[in-house]
C-alpha positions in Angstrom: 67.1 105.7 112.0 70.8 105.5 113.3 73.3 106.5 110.8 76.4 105.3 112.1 75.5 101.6 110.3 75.5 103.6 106.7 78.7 105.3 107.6 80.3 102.8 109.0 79.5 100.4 105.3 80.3 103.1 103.4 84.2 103.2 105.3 84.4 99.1 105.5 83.2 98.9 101.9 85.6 101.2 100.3 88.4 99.6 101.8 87.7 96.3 100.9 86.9 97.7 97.1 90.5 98.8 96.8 91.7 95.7 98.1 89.4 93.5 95.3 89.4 95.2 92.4 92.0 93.6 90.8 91.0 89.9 91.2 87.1 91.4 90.4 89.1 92.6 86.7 90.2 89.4 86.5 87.0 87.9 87.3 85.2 89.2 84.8 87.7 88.9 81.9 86.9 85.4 82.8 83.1 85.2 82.8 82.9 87.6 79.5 85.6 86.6 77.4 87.3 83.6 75.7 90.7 84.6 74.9 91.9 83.6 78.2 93.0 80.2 79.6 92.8 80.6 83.5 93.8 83.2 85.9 97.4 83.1 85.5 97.1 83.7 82.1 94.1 86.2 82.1 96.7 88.4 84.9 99.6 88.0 83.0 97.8 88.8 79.5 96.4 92.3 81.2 99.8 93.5 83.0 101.6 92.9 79.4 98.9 94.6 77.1 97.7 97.1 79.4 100.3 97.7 82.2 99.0 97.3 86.1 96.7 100.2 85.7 95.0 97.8 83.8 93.9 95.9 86.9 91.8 99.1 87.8 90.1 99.4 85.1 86.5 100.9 86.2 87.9 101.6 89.5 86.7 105.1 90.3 83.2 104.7 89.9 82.8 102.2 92.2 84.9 104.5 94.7 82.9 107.4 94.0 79.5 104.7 94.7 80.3 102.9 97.5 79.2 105.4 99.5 75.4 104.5 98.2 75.9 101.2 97.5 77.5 99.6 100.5 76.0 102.1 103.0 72.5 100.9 101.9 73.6 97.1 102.3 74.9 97.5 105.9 72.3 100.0 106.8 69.6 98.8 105.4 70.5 95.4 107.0 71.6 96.5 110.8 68.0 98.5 110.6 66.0 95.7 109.1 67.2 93.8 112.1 66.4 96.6 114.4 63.1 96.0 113.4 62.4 92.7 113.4 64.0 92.2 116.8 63.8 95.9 118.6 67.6 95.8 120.1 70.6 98.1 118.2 73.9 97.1 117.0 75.5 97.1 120.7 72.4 94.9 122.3 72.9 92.2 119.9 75.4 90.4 121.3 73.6 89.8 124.9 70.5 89.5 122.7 71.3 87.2 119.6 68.6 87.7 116.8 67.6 84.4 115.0 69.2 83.3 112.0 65.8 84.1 110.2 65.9 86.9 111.4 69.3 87.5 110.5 68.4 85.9 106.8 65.5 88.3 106.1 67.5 91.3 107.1 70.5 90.1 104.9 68.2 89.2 102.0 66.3 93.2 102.5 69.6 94.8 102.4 70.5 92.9 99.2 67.3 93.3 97.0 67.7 97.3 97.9 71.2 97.0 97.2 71.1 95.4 94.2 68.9 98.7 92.5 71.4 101.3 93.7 74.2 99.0 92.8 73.1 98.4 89.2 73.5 101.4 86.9 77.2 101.5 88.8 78.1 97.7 88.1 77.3 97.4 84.9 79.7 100.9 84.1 82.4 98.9 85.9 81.9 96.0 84.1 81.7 97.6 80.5 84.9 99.6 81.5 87.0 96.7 82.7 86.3 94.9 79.8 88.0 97.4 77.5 91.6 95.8 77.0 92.8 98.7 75.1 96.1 100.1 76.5 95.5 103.7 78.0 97.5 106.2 76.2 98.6 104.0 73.5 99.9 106.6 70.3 98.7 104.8 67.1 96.3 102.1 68.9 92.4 101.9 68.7 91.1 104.5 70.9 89.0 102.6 73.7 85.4 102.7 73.6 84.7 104.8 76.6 86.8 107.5 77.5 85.9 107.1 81.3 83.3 105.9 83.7 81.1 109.5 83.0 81.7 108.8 78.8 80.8 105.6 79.4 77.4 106.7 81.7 76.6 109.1 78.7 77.3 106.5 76.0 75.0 104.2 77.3 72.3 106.4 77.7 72.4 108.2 74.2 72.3 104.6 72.7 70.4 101.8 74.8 68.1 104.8 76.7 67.7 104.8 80.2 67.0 101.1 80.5 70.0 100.3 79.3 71.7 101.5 82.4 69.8 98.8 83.8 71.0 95.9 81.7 71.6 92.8 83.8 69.7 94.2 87.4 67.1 91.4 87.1 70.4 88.8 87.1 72.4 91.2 89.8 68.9 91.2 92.3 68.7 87.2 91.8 72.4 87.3 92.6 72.7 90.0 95.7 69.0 88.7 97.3 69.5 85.5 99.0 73.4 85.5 98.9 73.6 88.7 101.1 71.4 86.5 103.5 73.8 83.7 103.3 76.2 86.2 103.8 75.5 87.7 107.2 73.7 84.1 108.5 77.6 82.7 107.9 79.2 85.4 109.6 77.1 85.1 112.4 77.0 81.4 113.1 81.0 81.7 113.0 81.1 84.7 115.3 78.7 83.3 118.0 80.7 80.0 117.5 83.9 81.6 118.6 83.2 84.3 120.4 82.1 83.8 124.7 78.1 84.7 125.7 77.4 88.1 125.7 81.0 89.4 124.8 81.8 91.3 121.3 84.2 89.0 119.1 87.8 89.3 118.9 89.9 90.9 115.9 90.4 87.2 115.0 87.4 86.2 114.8 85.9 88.8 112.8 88.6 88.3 110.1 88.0 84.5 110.2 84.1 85.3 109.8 84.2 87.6 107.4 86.5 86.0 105.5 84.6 82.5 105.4 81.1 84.5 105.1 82.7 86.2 101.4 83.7 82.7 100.3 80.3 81.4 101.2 78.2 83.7 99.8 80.2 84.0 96.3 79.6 80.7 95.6 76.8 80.9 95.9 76.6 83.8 94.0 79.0 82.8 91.2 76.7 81.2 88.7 74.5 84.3 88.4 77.5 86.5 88.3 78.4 84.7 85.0 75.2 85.5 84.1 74.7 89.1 85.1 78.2 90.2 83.6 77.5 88.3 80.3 73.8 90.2 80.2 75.3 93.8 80.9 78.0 93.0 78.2 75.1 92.3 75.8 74.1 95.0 73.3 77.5 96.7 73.2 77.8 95.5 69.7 74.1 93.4 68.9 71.6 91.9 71.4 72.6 87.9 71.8 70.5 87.1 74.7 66.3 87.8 75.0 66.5 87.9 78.9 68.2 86.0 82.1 66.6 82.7 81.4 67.7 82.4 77.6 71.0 83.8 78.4 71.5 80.7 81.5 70.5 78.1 78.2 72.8 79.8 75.4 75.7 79.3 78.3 75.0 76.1 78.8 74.8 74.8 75.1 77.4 76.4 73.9 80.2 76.0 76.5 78.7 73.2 78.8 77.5 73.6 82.8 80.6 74.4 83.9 80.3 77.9 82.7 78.3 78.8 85.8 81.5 78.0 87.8 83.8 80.7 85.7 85.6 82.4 87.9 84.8 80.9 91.1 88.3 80.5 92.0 89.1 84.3 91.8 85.5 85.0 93.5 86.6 83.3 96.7 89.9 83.8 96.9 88.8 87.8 96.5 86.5 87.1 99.0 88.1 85.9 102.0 90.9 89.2 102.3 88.2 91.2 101.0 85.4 90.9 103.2 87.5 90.0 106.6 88.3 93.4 106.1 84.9 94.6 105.2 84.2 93.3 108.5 86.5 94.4 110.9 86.3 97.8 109.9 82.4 97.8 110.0 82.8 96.2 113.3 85.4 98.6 114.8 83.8 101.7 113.6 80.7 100.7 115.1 82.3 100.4 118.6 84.0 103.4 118.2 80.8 105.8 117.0 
């Protein structure tokens, strides 16, 4: 199995980490909490309580996984397709696979991703939900001390399952929008790009970009949902499981609840993952 696809996600994907993770803070402030009136507010509310280093809040975990997680998306996918269609990375422009093809390979690489990925989201999520100002003399001490104290908290009190709280709602999420995903990004490549020739730097940003948008909105109503299940139990258990967690949503603060967020999600998106791309792109041509 080539490795050069897992290194290669593992690069792209930390790049384009540090380049979202502010606007993903944002994002979930939004989905989890009510104290906010829209983004503006949400960003300016954080950088007065809690300073910029409040925008990377549950940063370093993610760092530290990307490795895993991202590396088993884009590796995972590049080999599913190897697979299904018997031609490598560098063959697949002179011998396009088919969108279904393309599809099943993006939706394999998300369903695997989305059980390494678990245990590591919801950590980010429970730590970027603390608003506590770091180092504050006098203040409540935060919750979790770090992404490690937070690991351990979990585990002493909601057992190892509870590392797992919200992965049904993140596999939902990640399995068919990761096909969306990589089926966008190719139609718009193959669009631009001449027969047989690899795409230009401009074209893989303009993809990428479009192929992030695409798939979080997609993706956005179970977001809401998934962050809203791995916030539940911190304090008592509100929801019984995905389903009754979509209906308390919806009676209590209407349909448009499954849209929280969505404007952050895509404009994250586009900078994030024409970056994502590119770099996966370029180291591939360069290994």
């Amino acid at each position: 199995m080539p490795v050069e696809e897992f290194v290669a996600g593992w690069i792209s994907g930390a790049l384009g980490l540090v380049l979202g993770h502010p606007f993903d803070t944002v994002k979930v402030r939004l989905q989890t909490q009510t104290t906010y009136r829209g983004i503006v507010d949400c960003m300016v509310k954080i950088y007065r309580h809690e300073s910029l280093l409040g925008f990377f809040k549950g940063m370093s975990f993610p760092i530290a996984s990307i490795a895993l997680v991202n590396s088993v998306l884009f590796g995972v996918y590049s080999n599913s397709l190897l697979a299904l269609t018997a031609t490598s990375h560098q063959e697949r422009r002179t011998q396009p696979p088919s969108y279904t093809h393309v599809f099943i390979a993006g939706c394999t690489g998300g369903f695997l991703q989305a059980y390494f990925l678990a245990p590591f989201d919801l950590i980010k999520v429970r730590l970027q939900n603390q608003t506590e100002p770091r180092g504050q003399l006098g203040g409540p001490p935060p919750r979790y001390r770090g992404p490690m104290h937070c690991a351990a908290s979990i585990f002493q009190k909601e057992g190892p399952r509870g590392l797992f709280r919200g992965a049904w709602a993140l596999t939902l999420r990640d399995t068919p929008t990761l096909g969306i995903y990589f089926v966008t990004y190719e139609v718009l490549c193959r669009q631009y790009t001449p027969e047989g020739q690899n795409p230009s730097s401009a074209t893989v940003l303009v993809a990428g970009g479009f192929a992030g948008i695409a798939s979080w909105v997609t993706a956005t109503p179970l977001d809401v949902i998934k962050s809203r299940m791995q916030m539940d139990g911190l304090k008592r258990r509100a929801y019984q499981g995905v389903l009754d967690c979509m209906v308390s949503s919806v009676r209590q603060e209407g349909p448009g609840v499954f849209f929280r967020g969505v404007t952050i999600n895509s404009a994250r998106a586009f900078p994030v993952n024409a970056v994502t791309f590119l770099s996966y792109e370029y180291l591939l041509r360069w290994g």
